[in-house]
N, C-alpha and C positions, 0 to 999 in steps of 0.2 A: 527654410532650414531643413537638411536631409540629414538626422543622425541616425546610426544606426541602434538597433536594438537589440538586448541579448537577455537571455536567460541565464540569473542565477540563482534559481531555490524553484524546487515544484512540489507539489503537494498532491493526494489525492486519498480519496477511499471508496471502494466500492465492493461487487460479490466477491472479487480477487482478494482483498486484503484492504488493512485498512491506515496504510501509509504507501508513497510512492515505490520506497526497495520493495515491499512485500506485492505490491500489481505488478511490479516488473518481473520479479521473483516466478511469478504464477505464468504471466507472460512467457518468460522465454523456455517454461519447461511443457507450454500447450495444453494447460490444464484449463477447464470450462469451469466455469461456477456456476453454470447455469442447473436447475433443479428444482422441483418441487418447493412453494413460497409457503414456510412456517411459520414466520413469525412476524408479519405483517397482518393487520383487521382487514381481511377481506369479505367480514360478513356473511359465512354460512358459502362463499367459493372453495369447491374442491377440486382438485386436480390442476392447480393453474401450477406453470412452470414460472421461474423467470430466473433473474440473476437479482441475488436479496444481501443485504449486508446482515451479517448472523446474529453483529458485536457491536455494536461503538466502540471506540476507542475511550482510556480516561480521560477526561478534561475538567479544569477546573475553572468552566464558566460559571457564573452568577446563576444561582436560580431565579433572579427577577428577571436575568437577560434571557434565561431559556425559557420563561413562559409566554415571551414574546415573539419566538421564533417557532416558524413550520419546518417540517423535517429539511426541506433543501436548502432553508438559509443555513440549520444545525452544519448539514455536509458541505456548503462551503466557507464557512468559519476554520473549521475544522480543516480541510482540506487549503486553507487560508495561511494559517498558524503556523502548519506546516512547511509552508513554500518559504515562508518569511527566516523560520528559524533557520534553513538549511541557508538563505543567500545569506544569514546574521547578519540583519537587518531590523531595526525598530525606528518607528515614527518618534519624534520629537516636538519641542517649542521649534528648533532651527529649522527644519525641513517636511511637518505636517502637511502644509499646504502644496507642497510638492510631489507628494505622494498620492498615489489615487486608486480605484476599485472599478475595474468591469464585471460583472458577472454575468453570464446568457442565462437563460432557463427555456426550457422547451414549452414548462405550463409552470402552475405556481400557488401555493396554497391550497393543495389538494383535499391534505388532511384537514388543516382548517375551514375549509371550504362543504367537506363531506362531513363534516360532527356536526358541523353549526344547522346543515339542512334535517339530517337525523335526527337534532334536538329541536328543530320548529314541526317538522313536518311529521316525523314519526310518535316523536315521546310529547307532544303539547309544549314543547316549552313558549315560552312569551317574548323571548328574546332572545337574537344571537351573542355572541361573547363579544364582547367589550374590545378583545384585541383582534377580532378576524380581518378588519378591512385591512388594517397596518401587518399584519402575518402573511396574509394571504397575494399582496401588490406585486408584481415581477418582479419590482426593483427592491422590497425587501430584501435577498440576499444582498445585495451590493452592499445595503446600507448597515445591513447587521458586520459585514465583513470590515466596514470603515469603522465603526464603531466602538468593535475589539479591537482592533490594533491603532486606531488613533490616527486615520487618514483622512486630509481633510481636504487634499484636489482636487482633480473630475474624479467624480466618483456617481454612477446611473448604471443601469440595466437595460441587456440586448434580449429580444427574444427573437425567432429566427427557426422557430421550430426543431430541427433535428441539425443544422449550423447555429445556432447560437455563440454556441462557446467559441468556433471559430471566428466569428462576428465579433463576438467581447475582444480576443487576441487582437484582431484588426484593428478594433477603436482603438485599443488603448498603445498599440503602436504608434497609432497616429498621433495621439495623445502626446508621445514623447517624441515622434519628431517634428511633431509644431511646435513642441519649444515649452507647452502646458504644465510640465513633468517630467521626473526625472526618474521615476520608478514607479512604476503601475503592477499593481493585480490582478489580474486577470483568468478568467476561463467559465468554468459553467456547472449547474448543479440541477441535478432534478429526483423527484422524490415519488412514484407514480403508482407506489403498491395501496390501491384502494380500492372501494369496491366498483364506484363512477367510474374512473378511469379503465381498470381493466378491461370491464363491460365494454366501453366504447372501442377501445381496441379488437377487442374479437370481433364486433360487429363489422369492423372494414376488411375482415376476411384475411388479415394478413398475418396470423401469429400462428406461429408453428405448435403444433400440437407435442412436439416431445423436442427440439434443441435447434438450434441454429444452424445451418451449415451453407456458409458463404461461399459464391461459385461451383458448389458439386451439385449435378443434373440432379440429385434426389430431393434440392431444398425446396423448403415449404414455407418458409418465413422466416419472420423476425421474431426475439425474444424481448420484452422487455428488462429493464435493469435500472438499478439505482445508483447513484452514486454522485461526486462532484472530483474534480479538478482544478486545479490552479498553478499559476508560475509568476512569479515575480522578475518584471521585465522591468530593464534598467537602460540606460542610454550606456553607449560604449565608453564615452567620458566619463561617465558616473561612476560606472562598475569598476573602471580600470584604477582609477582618481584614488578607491579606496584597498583596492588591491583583493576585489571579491573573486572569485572561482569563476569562473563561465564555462556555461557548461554546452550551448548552444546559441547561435543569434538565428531571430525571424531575417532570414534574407527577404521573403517579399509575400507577396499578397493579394490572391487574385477575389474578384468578385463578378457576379454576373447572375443575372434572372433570366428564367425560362422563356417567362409571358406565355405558356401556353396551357398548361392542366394545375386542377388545385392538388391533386392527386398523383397522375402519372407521370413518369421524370421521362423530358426529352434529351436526346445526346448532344445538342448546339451549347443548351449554357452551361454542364459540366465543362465543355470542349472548352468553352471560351474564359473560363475561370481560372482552369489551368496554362491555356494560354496567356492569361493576362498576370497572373503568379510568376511564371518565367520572367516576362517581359518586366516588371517589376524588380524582381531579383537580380537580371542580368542575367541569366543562366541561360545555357542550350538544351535541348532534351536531352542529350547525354551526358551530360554533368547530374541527370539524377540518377541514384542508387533503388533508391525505396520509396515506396508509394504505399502509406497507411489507407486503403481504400475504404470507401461509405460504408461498401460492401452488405451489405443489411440481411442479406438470404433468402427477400423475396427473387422472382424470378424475373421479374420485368428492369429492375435498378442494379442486379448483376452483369444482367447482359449490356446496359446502357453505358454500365460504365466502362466495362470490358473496351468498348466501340469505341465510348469518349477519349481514352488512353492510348487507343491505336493509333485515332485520327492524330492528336497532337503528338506521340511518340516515333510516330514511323516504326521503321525496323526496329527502334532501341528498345521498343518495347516491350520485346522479347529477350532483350539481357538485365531486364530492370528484375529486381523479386517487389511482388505484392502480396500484401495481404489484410486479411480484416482481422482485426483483435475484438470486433461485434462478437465475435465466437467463442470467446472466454467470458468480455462482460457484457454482455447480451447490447442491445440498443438502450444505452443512456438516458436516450433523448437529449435534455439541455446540455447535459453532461459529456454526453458520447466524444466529440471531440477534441473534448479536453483529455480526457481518457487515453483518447489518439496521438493527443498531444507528449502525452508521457510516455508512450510508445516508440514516439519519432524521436526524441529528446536521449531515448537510453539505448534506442540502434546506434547514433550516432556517438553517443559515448562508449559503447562497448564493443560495437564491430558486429550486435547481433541482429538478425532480422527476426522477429517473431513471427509464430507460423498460423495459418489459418487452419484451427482447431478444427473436428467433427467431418475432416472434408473425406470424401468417400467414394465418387465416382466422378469424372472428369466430364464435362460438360465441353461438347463443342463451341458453342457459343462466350465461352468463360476458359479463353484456349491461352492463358498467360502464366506463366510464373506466379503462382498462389501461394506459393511455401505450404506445402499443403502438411499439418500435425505437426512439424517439427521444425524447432528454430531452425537458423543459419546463421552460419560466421560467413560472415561477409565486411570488407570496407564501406561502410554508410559516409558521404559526407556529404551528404544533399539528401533530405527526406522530405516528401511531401504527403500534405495531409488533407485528405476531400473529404468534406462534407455537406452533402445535396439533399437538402431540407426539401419537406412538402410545400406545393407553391411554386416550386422552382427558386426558392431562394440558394447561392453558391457561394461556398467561400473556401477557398483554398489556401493552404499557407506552407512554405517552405521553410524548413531548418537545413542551415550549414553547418558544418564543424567550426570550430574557430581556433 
């Protein structure tokens, strides 16, 4: 069975804001949330940058439910609720078991994970807490996100490192065109502001000492950032049946492993992910508009993808606009392409391309259409969205207009 798949409701929150208009809002006016991190425990660290959420949003979850939840299941609940309300949709007796939840994460139970060692190994305690393993597991997001809204189909967790949430999208497409489901959740959340995590990040050398700046010769890294994303995917019978809004369908879906560095991204399985996304979709390389890129700001995965986009765009690669929205909400991780995903979702609703923030000096090697500080109006009606996780793991995804 081939149905197709579409979007109607997204969600998200992160340093941008902390609903999907207000990241878009921030989005198309090339504003950075990246900065100095205040209000996350990072234990006696000073001068770390990243992109931090300042606020929660109000909610009026359970406090029995919130003491079971680590920050990234909290962000996509939240980020969950949201996608739901816009497609106005709710689970039921008639159609629970039809409904379902992917969630990616990059990592998972950070903060739970970091108290509980603090309180065995620094302060004597004699036991961890009683809810770490169930807080801390990947696929708690998934399950906290069924949970609250009463979904009782496929409902698991992808990790996938820095594609995750692209991965979640792909399952759970699948999901409804095998016939599983009829309306899936999906996308990805990650939570990373602690004192473990940071540390390890610096240690691999790759985080920029003061912002992001994707494809300009001056970048120096990546930032880290928190946040989650989500979209409520519907089958095209479903969506239509009830006379919901569409606001975009996943035309297709490439995927593809490196097999070569745990670390260093080679240009073969980028190439062939977005080759295999086209092929999938149906589409030509010039049927696409916009390319939401991995884009990250080290120097090694700018230039690769630069390459990867050439080889499979030809000439047209040079009338495409790209750009990375890493540069407003710094790298996600689990989240990041969900992020991206709300990014490709609101080109193609509005006609704008958002710009890649901080950029400063033009990089031979990084010789494309960057949208460099400043949206563009432009017609979007094919948007693609790469994300090239460590490992070599690839998942590419296409949005059409509808």
């Amino acid at each position: 069975m081939d149905r197709r798949v579409v979007i109607t409701g997204i969600g998200g929150l992160c340093g941008l804001g902390t609903d999907a208009p207000s990241i878009w809002k921030e989005m198309r006016e090339g504003r950075s949330a990246i900065g100095p991190i205040v209000t996350s425990e990072l234990h006696g660290l000073t001068g770390t940058i990243g992109a931090e959420i300042k606020t929660l949003p109000e909610h009026d979850i359970d406090r029995k439910q919130l003491v079971t939840m680590d920050r990234f299941s909290l962000l996509a609940v939240l980020a969950a609720r949201e996608a739901m309300r816009q497609a106005g949709l709710s689970s039921d007796e008639r159609n629970a078991y039809r409904f379902g939840a992917i969630v990616g994460v990059g990592g998972s139970g950070w903060e739970a994970i970091e108290a509980s060692y603090r309180a065995l190994l620094l302060n004597g305690a004699r036991r961890a807490g009683v809810m770490d393993v169930p807080k801390a597991m990947p696929s708690a997001a998934a399950g906290q996100v069924s949970m609250s809204l009463g979904l009782r189909g496929p409902v698991f967790g992808v990790t996938s490192a820095c594609a995750s949430a692209n991965h979640a999208i792909a399952s759970a497409v699948d999901q409804i065109r095998c016939g599983r489901a009829d309306v899936m959740l999906a996308g990805g959340s990650d939570a990373p502001f602690v004192f473990c995590v940071v540390k390890a990040w610096e240690a691999m050398r790759v985080i920029a000492p003061d912002t992001c700046r994707p494809f300009s010769s001056d970048r120096r890294g990546l930032v880290l950032g928190e946040g989650a994303g989500m979209a409520v995917l519907e089958s095209y019978e479903h969506a239509t049946a009830r006379g919901a809004t569409i606001i975009a369908e996943i035309a297709g879906i490439g995927l593809s492993a490196d097999a070569f560095n745990l670390v260093a991204p080679a240009v073969e399985g980028p190439e062939a992910a977005m080759r295999a996304c086209l092929a999938d979709a149906g589409l030509n390389a010039q049927d696409v508009d916009y390319i939401n890129a991995h884009g990250t700001g080290t120097k090694a995965n700018d230039r690769m993808e630069t390459e990867a986009i050439k080889r499979v765009f030809g000439g047209h690669a040079n009338s495409m606009s790209i750009s990375s929205t890493k540069s407003m909400h710094a790298h996600c991780l689990g989240a990041a392409s969900a992020l991206e995903m709300i990014a490709c979702v609101m080109a193609i609703q509005e006609g704008v391309v958002p710009p890649t923030a901080n950029y400063r000096e033009p990089d031979p090697d990084c010789d494309l259409d960057v949208t460099p500080n400043v949206a563009r109006e432009r017609k979007v009606r094919v948007a693609l969205s790469n994300a090239f996780a460590m490992a070599g793991m690839n998942a590419v995804l296409a949005f059409r207009q509808v």
